[in-house]
OpenMM code with the backbone's topology and positions (N, CA, C; nanometers):
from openmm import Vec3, app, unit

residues = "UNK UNK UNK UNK UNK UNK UNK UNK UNK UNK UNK UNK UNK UNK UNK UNK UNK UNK UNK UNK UNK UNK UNK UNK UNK UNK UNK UNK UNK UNK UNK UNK UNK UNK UNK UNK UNK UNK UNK UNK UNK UNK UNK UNK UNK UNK UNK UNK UNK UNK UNK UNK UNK UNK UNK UNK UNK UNK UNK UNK UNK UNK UNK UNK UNK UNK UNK UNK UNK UNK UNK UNK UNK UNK UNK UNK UNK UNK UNK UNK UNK UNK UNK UNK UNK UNK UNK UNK UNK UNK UNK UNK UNK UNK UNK UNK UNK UNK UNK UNK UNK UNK UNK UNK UNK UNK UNK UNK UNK UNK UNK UNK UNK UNK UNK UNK UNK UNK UNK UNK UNK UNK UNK UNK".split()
positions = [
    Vec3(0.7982, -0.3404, -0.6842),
    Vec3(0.6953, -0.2384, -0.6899),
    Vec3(0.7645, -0.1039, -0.7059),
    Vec3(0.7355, -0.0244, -0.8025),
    Vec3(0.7604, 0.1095, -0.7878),
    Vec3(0.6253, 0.1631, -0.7807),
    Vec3(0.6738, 0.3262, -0.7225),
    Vec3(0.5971, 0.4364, -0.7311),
    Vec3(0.6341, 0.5527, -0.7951),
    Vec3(0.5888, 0.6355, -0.8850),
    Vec3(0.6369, 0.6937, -0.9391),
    Vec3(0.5281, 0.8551, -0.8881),
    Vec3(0.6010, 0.9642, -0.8833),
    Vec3(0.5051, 1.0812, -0.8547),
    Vec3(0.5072, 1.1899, -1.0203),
    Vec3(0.3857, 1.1641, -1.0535),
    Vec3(0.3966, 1.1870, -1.1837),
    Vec3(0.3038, 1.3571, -1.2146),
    Vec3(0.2031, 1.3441, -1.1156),
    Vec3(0.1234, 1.4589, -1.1036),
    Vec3(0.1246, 1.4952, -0.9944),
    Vec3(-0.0101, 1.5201, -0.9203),
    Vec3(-0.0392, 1.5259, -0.7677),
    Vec3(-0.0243, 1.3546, -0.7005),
    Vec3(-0.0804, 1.2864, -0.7594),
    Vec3(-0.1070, 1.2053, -0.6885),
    Vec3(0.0581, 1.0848, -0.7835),
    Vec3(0.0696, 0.9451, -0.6736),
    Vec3(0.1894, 0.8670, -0.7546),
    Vec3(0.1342, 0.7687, -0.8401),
    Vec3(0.1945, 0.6830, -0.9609),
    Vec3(0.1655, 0.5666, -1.0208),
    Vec3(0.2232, 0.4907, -0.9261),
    Vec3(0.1608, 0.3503, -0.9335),
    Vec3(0.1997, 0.2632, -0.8926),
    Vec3(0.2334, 0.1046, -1.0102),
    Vec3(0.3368, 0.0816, -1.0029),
    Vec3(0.3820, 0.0069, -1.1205),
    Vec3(0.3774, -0.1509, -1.0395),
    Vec3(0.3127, -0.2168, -1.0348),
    Vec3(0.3003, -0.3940, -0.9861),
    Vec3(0.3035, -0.5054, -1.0491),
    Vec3(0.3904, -0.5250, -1.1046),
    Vec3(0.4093, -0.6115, -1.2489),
    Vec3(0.3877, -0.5914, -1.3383),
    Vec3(0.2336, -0.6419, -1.3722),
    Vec3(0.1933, -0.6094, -1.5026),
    Vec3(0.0953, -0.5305, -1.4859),
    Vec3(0.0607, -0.4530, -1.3820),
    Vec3(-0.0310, -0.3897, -1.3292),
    Vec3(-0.0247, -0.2442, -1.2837),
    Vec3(-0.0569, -0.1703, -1.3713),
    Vec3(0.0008, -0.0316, -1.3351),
    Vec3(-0.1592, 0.0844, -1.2841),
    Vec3(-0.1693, 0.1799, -1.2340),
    Vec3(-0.2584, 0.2275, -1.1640),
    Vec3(-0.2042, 0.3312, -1.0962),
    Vec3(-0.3434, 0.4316, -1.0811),
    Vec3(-0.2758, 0.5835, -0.9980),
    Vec3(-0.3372, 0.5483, -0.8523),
    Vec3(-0.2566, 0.5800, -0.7692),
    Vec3(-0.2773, 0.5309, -0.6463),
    Vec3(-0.3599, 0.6379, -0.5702),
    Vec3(-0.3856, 0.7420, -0.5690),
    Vec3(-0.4659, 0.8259, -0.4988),
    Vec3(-0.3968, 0.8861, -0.3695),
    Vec3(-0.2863, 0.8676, -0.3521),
    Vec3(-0.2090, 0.8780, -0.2661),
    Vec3(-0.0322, 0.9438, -0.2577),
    Vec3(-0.0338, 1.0136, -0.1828),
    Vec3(0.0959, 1.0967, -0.2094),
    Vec3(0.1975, 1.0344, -0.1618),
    Vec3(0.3369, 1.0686, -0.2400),
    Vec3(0.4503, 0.9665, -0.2420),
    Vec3(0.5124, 0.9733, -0.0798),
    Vec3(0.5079, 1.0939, -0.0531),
    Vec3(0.5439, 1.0941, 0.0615),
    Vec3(0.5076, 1.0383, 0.2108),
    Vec3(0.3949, 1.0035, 0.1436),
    Vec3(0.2823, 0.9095, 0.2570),
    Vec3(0.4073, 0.7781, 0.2997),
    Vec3(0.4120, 0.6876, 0.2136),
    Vec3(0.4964, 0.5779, 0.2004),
    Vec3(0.6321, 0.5877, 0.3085),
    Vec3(0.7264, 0.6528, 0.3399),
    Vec3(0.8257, 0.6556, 0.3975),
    Vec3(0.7954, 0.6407, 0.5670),
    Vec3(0.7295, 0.7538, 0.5966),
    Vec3(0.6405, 0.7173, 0.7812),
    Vec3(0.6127, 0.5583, 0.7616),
    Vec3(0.5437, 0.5219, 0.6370),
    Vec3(0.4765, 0.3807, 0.6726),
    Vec3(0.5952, 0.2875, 0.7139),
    Vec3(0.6761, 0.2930, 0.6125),
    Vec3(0.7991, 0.2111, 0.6022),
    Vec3(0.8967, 0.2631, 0.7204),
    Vec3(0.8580, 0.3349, 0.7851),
    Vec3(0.9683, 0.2969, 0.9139),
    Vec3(0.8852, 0.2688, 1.0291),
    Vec3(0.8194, 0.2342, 1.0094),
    Vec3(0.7268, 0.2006, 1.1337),
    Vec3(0.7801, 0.0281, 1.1513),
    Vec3(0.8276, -0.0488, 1.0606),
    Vec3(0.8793, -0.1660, 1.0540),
    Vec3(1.0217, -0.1582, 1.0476),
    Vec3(1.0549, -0.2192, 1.1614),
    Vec3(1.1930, -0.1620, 1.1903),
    Vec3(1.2881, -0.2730, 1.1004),
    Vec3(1.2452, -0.4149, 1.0692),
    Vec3(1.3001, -0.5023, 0.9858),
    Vec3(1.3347, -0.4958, 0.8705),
    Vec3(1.3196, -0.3641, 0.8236),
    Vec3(1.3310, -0.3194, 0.6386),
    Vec3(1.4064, -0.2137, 0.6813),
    Vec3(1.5303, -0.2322, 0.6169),
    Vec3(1.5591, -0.0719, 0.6498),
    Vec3(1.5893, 0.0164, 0.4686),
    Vec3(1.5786, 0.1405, 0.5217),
    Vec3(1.5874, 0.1998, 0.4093),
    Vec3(1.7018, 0.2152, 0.3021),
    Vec3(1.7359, 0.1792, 0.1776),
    Vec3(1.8469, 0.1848, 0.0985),
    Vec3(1.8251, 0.0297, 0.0332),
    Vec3(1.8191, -0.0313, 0.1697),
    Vec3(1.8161, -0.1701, 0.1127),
    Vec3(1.7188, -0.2272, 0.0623),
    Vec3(1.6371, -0.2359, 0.1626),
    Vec3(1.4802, -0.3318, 0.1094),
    Vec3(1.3322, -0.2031, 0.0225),
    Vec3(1.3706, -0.0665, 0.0999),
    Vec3(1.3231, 0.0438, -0.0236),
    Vec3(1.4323, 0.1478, -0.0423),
    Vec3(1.3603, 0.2418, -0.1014),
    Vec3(1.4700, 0.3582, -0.0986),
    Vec3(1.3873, 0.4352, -0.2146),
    Vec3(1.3982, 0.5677, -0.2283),
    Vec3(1.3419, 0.7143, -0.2659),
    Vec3(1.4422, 0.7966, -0.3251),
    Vec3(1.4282, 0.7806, -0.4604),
    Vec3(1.5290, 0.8774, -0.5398),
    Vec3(1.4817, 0.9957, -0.5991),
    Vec3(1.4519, 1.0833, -0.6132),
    Vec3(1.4090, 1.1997, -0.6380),
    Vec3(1.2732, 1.1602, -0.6264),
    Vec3(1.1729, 1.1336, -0.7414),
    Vec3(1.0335, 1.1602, -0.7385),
    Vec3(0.9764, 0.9810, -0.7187),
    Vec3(1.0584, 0.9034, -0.7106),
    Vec3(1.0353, 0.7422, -0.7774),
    Vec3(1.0476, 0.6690, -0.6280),
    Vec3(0.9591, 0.6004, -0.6045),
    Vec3(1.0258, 0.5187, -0.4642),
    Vec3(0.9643, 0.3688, -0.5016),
    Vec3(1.1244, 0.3062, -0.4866),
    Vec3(1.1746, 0.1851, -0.5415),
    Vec3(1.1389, 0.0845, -0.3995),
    Vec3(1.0275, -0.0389, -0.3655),
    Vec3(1.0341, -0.0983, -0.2693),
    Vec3(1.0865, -0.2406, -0.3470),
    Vec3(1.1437, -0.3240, -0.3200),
    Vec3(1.2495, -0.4671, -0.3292),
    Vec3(1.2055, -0.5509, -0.2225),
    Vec3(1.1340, -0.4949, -0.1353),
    Vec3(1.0912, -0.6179, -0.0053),
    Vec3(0.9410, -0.6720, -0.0468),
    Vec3(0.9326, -0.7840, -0.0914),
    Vec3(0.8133, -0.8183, -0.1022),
    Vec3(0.6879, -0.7783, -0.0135),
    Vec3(0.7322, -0.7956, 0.1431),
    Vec3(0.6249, -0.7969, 0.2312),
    Vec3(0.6287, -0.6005, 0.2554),
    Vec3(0.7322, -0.5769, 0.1980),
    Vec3(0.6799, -0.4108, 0.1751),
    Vec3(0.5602, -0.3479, 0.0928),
    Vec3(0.6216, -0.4642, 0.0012),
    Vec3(0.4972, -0.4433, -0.1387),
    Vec3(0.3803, -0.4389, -0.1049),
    Vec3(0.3372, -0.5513, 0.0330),
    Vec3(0.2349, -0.5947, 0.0006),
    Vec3(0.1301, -0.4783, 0.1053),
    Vec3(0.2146, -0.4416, 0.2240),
    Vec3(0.2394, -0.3621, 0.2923),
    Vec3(0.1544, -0.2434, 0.1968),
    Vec3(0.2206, -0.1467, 0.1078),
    Vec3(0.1904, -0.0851, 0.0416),
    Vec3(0.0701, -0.0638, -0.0576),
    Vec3(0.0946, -0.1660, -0.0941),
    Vec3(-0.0512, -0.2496, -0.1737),
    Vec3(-0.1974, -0.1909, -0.0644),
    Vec3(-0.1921, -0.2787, 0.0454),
    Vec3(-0.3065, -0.2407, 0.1476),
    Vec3(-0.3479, -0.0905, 0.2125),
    Vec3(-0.1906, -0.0392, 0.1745),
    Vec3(-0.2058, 0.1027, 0.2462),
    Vec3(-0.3114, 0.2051, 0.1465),
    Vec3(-0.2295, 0.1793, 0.0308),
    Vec3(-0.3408, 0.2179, -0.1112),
    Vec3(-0.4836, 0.1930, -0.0981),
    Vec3(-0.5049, 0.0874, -0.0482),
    Vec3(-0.6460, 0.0222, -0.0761),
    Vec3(-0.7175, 0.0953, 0.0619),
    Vec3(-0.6664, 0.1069, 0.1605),
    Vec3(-0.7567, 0.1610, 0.2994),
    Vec3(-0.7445, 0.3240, 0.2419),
    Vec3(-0.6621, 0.3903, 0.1616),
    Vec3(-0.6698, 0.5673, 0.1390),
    Vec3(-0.7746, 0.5613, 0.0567),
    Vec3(-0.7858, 0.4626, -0.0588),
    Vec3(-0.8646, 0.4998, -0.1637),
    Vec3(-1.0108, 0.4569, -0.1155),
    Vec3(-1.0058, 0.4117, 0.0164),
    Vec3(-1.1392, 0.3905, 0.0802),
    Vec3(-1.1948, 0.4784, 0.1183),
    Vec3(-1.1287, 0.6346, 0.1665),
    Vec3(-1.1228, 0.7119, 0.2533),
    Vec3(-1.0930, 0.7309, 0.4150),
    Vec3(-1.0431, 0.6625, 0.4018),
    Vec3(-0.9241, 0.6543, 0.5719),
    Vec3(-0.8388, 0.8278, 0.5654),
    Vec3(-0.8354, 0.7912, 0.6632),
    Vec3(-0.7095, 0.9044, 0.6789),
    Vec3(-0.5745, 0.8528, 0.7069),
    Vec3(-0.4875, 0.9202, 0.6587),
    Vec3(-0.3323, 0.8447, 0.6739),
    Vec3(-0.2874, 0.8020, 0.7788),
    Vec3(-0.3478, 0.8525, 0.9186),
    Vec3(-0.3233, 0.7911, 1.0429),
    Vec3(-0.4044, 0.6436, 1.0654),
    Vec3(-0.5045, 0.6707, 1.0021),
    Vec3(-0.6044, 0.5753, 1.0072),
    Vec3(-0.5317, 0.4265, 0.9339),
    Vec3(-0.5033, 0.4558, 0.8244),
    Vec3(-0.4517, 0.3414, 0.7740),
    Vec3(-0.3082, 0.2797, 0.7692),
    Vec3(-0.2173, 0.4150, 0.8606),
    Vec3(-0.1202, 0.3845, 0.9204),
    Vec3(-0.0981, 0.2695, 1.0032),
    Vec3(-0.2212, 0.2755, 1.0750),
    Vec3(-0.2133, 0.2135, 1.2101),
    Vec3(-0.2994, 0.0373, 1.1824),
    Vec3(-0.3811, 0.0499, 1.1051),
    Vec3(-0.4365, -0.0850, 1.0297),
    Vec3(-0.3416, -0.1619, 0.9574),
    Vec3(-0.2457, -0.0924, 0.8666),
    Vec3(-0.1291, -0.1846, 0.8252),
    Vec3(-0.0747, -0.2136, 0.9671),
    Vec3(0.0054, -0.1406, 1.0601),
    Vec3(0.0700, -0.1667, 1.1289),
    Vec3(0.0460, -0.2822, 1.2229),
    Vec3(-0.1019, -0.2782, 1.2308),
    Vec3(-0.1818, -0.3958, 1.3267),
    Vec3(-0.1420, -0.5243, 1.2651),
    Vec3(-0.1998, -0.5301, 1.1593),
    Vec3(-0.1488, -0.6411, 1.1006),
    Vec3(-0.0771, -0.7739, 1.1065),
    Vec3(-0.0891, -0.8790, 1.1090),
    Vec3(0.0188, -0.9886, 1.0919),
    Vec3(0.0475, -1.0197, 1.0064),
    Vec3(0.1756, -1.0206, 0.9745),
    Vec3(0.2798, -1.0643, 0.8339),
    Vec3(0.1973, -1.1875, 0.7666),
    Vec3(0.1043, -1.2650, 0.8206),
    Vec3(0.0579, -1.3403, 0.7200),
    Vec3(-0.0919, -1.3243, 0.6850),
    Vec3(-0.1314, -1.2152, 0.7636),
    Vec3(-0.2827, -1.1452, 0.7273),
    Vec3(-0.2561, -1.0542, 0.5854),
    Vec3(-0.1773, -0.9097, 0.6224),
    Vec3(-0.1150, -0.8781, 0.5239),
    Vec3(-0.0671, -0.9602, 0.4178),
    Vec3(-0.0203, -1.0435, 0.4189),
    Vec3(0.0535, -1.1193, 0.2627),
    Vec3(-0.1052, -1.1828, 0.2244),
    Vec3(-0.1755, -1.2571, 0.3001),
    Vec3(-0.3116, -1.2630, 0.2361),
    Vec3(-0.3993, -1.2406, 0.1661),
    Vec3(-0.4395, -1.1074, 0.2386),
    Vec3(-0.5070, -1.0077, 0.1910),
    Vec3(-0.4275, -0.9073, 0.0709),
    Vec3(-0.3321, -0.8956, 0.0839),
    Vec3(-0.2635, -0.8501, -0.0701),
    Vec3(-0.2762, -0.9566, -0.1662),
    Vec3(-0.2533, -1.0731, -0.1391),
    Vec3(-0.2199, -1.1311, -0.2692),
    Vec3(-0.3715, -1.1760, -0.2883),
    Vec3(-0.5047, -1.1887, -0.2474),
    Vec3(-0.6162, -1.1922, -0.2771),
    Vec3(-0.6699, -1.0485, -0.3753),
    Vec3(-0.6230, -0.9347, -0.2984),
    Vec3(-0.5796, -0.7648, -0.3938),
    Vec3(-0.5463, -0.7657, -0.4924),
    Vec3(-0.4241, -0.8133, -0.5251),
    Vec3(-0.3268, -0.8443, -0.6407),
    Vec3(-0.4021, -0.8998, -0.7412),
    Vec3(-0.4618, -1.0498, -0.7461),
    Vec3(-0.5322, -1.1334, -0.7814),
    Vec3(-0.6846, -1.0323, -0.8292),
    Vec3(-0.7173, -1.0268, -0.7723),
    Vec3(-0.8464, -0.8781, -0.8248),
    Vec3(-0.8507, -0.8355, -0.8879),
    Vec3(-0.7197, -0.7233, -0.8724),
    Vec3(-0.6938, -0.6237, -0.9266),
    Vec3(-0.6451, -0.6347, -1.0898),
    Vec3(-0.6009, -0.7482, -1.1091),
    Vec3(-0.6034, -0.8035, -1.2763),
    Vec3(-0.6971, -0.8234, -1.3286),
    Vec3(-0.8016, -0.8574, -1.2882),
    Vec3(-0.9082, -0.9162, -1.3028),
    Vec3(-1.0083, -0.8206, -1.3455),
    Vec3(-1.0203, -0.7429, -1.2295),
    Vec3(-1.1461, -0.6153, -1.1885),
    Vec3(-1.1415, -0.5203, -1.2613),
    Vec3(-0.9616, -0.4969, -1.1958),
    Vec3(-0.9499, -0.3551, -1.2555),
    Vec3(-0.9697, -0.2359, -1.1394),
    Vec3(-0.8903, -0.1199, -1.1677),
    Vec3(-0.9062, -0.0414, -1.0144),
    Vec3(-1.0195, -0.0027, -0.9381),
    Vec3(-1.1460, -0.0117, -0.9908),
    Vec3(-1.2771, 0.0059, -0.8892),
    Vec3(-1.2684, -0.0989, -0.7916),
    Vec3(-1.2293, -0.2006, -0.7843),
    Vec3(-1.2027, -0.2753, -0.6741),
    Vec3(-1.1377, -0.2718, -0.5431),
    Vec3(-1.0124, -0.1585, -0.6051),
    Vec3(-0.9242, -0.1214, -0.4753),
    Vec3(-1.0167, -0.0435, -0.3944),
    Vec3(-1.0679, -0.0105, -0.3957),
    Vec3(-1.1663, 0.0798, -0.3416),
    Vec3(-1.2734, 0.0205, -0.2324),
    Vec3(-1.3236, -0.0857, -0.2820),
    Vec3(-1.4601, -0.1675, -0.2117),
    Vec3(-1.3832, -0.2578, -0.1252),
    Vec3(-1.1993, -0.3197, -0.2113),
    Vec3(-1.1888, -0.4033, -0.0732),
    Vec3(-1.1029, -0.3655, 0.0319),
    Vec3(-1.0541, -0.2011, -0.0249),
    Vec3(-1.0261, -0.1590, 0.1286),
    Vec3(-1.1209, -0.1013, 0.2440),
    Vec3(-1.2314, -0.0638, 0.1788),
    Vec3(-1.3206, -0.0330, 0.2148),
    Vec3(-1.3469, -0.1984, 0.3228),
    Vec3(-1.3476, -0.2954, 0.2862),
    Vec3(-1.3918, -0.4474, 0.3634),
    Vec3(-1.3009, -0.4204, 0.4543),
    Vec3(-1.1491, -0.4174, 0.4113),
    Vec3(-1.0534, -0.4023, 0.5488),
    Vec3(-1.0856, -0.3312, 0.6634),
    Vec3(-1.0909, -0.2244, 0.5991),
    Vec3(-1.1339, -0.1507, 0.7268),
    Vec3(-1.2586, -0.1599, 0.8384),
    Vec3(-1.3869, -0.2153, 0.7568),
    Vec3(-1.4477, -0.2742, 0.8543),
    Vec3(-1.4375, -0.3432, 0.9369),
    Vec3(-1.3177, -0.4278, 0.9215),
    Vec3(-1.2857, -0.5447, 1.0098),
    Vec3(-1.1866, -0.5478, 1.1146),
    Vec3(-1.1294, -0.4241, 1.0807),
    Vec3(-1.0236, -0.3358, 1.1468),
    Vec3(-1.0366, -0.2217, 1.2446),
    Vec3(-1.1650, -0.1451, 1.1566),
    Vec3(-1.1841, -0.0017, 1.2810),
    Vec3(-1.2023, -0.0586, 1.4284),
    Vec3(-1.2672, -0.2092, 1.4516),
    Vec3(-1.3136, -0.1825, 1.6341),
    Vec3(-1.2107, -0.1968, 1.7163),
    Vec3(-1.0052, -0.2002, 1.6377),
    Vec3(-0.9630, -0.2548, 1.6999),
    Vec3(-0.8521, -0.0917, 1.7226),
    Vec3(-0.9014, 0.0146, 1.6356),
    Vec3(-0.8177, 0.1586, 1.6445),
    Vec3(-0.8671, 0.2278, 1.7726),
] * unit.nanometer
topology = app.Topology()
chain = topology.addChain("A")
for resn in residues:
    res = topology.addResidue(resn, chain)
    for name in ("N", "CA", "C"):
        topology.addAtom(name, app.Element.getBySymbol(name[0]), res)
């Protein structure tokens, strides 16, 4: 997965799947150390404007974080919903995202982070 910061807001490059994420590059780094099992250089890392993630379950990580902003969360808000998370809820629910999102097309990121979060707020 890359991200690229191209305007205000970053691209997000996902295979064959590219899209503006609604979300600022700098958001991403707080997220990614909140998981102390990835560390930075290796599994991501941030070179001038571009941030390069290599950890799959970062990806997917990322993937969801996108989808709860473009819901309208606030960055704490969806900080803390990834973070809740279990490594195999997250890989789930991304790769059901993923799967969509070829399909749909980006109005989708929208409605199913919007679902996440319903299922998530009674527990913030």
């Amino acid at each position: 997965m890359r991200v690229r910061f191209l305007s205000k807001y970053a691209v997000v490059e996902l295979g064959r799947l590219k899209f503006r994420s609604g979300v600022k590059l700098g958001e991403f780094p707080p997220l990614f150390r909140l998981f102390i099992a990835f560390d930075e250089g290796v599994d991501w890392r941030v070179e001038g404007n571009v941030l390069e993630v290599k950890h799959p379950n970062l990806s997917e990580r990322a993937l969801l974080y996108i989808a709860l902003r473009r819901a309208g969360l606030r960055s704490e808000e969806a900080r803390r919903i990834v973070n809740m998370m279990r490594a195999f809820e997250a890989s789930a629910l991304a790769s059901v995202l993923e799967y969509r999102l070829l399909q749909w097309g980006i109005d989708f990121l929208r409605d199913f982070g919007a679902a996440i979060a319903s299922l998530y707020r009674r527990f913030l």
